[in-house]
N, C-alpha and C positions, 0 to 999 in steps of 0.2 A: 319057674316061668315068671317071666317080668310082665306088669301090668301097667299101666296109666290109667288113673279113673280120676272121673272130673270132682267125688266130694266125698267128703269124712266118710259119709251114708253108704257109699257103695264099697265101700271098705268094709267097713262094719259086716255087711250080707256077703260079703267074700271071704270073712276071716277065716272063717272054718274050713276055706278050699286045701286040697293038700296040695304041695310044692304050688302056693300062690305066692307071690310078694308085689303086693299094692302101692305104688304109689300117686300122691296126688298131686296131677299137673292141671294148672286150674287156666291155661293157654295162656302164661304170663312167664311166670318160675321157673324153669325147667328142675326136676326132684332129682335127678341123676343125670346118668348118660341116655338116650333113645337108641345108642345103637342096642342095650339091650333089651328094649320091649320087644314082644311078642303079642301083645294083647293091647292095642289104644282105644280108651273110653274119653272121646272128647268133652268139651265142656260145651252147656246149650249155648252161652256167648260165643262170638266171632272169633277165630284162632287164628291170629295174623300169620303170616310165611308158611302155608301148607304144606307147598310142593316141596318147600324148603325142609322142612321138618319130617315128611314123608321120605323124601331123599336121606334122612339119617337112620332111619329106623330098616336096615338089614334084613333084622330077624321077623321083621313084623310079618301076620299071617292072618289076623284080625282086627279090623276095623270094626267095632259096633256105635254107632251113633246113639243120643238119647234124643233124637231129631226123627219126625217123617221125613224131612227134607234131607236129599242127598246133594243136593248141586254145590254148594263148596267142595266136597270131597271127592265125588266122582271124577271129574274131570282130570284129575291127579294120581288116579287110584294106580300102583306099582302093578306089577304083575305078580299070579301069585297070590295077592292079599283079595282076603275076602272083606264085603264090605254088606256089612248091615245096617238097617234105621230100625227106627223103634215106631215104627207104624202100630197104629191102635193105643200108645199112653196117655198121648194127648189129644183124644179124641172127649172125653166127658169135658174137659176144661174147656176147649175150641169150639164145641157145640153149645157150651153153655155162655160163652160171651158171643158167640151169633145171634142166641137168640134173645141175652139182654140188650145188645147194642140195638137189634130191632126195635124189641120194646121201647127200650130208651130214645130212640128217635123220631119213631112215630109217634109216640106219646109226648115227646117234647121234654121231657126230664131237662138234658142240658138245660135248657132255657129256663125253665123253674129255678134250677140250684145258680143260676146267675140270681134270677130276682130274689133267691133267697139271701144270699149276701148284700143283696142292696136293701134286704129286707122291705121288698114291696110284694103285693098281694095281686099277681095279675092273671083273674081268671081269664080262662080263656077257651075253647074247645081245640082238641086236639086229632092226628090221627088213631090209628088204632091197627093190628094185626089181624082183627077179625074180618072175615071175608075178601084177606089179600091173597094175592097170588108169589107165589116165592118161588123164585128159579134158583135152584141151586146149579151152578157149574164149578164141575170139579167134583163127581158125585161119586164118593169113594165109602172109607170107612167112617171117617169124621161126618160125611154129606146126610150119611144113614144116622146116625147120631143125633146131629140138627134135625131129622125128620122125626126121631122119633121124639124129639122133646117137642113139636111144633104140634103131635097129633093134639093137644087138646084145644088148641088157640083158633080153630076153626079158619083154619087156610089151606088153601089149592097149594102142592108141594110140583113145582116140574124138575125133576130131574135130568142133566147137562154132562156127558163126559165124552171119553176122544172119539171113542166109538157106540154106537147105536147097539144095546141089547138089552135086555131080560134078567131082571134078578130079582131075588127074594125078596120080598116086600120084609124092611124093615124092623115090622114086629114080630117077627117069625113065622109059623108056619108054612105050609106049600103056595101059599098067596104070590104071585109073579107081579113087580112094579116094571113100565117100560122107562128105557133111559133114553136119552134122545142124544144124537152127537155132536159136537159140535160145531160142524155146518150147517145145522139145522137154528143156529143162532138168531139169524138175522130174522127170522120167522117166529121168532119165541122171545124174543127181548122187549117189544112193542104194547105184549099183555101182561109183563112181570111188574106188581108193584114195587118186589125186593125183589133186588138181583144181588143172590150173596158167592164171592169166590172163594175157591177152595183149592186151585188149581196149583200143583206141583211146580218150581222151578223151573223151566226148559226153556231150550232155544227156541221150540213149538209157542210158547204161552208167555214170550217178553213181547211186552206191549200188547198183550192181548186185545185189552182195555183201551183199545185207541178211541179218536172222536168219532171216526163211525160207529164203535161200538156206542159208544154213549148217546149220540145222534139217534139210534135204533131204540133207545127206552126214553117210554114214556114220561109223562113231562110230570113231575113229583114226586118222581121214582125215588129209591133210595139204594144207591148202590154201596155195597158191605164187602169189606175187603179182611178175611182172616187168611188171608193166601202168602203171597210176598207183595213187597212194593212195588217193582219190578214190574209185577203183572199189567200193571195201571199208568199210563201214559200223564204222568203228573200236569201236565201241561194243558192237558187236554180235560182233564178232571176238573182243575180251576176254573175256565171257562163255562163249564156249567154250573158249577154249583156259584159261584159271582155272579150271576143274572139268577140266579136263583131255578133254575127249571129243575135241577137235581139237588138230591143232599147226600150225603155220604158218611158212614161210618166205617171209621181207617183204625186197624190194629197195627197195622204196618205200611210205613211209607213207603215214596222214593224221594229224596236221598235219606236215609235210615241212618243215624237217629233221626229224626226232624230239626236242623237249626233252628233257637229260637227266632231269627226273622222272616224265617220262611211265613207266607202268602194263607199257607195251608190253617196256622193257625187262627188264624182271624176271621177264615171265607166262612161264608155265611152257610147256615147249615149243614156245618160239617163236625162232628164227633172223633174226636183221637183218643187212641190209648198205644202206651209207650210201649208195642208190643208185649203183648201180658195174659192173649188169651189161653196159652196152655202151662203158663207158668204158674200154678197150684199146688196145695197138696196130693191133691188126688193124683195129678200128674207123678209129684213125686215118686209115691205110692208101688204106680202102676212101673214107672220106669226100672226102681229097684227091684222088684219082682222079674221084670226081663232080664236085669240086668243078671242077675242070680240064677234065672232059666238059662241063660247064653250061654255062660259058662259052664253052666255043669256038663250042660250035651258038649262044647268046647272039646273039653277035658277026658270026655267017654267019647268022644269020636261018631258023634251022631249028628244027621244035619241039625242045621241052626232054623229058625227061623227067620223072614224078612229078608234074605238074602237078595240082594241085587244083584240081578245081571243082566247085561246088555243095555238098551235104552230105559229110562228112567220115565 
């Protein structure tokens, strides 16, 4: 059985499979032919010509992502092939740049490490995390994650996802947190100091982030984007944060990369990072261990985990 995996590492924890042969296609190279994979481990960068490359691979029968996000692939997905993400890898990495990008912005860091290169000394008071309100929308595995690193920062956490229900508080035991949904939006965005997104790719959740959503939060709010670009109506994000009423901390744009003369890097009050929240070790870590759980069950003919099916 022919494999594609996107890096030396996940070779390495496959070697010992029997009838495996790993090769690495890193969404550039191609290592052989695709018609004969059976197994494709994409890489976490963009793979130009999907439908294209899916159209060659025959024998293919498994898809496994080292992504939550399914939207490049699905839309493509052959019949036939099963299609997995690796939901929960990147969940320690993604929650831990929420919650320093928070810090970092209400505290004002950027601006520090500007004056630190100018080496000037400009005290000043700042905001803070303590006694804010955090709307998380998009309230999933990762959602749970950022809440539970937030429990000690002494913040109000509201909860945001498609639909309205009841789940396990966070820290575990039988404790039930309520989730609110997201029609219930425009009534909960007006009391959130932070609004951080988390929301999946979909046709649902492009543009989410228009000017009325932003019109609806309040005015030195700080809107946090570890979601897609996509979600975020760029256009519409400028305009507030250039009069200054909002600030924003972006893990990922629209248009992705960010050109450098793009608007975005200059607007005032705004923090970027070149998409990097789940790009860690940890993540690594976590992904290899799926990667190596997938397969075995694969191979013994048991389900898989993370399986997608139907809408996303």
């Amino acid at each position: 059985m022919k494999i594609w995996v996107p890096y030396p590492s996940v070779v390495d924890v496959l070697a010992d499979l029997p009838s495996v042969e790993c090769e690495v296609f890193d969404g550039v190279t191609e290592p052989g032919d695709p018609a004969d994979v059976e197994v494709w481990i994409p890489p976490l960068a963009l793979v130009s010509g999907i439908p294209a490359m899916l159209g060659r691979m025959p024998k293919l029968r498994l898809l496994q992502l080292v992504t939550a996000g399914v939207d490049q692939f699905l839309p493509h997905l052959p019949p036939g092939v099963m299609l997995c993400n690796a939901r929960g890898v990147h969940d320690a990495g993604t929650a831990e740049w929420a919650v320093g990008a928070m810090i970092a912005v209400q505290r004002d860091f950027p601006e520090f490490a500007r004056r630190q290169a100018e080496h000037t000394w400009d005290y000043h008071h700042t905001g803070t995390l303590a006694d804010s309100k955090v709307l998380i929308v998009g309230y999933g595995s990762i959602g749970a994650a950022v809440e539970r690193r937030l429990a000690g920062f002494e913040v109000e956490v509201v909860r945001v996802a498609s639909t309205a229900r009841d789940v396990r508080a966070p820290g575990g035991g039988d404790d039930r947190v309520h989730v609110h949904g997201t029609d219930e939006l425009p009534e909960l965005l007006g009391d959130a100091d932070v609004v951080l997104l988390l929301v999946p790719a979909t046709s649902g959740t492009l543009g989410l982030v228009d000017a009325s959503f932003l019109a609806a939060m309040k005015d030195g709010a700080l809107l946090v984007n570890a979601a897609r670009g996509s979600v975020v109506d760029t256009v519409a994000l400028l305009a507030e944060v250039e009069k200054g009423r909002l600030r924003a901390a972006l893990d990922v744009t629209d248009p992705e990369p960010l050109p450098a003369d793009h608007p975005l890097w200059s607007a005032p009050g705004v923090f970027i990072t070149p998409h990097v929240a789940g790009s860690t070790p940890a993540s690594m870590r976590r992904t290899l261990r799926l990667m190596r759980s997938q397969l075995l069950r694969y191979l013994a003919g048991e389900p898989l985990n993370n399986v997608i099916t139907g809408a996303y």
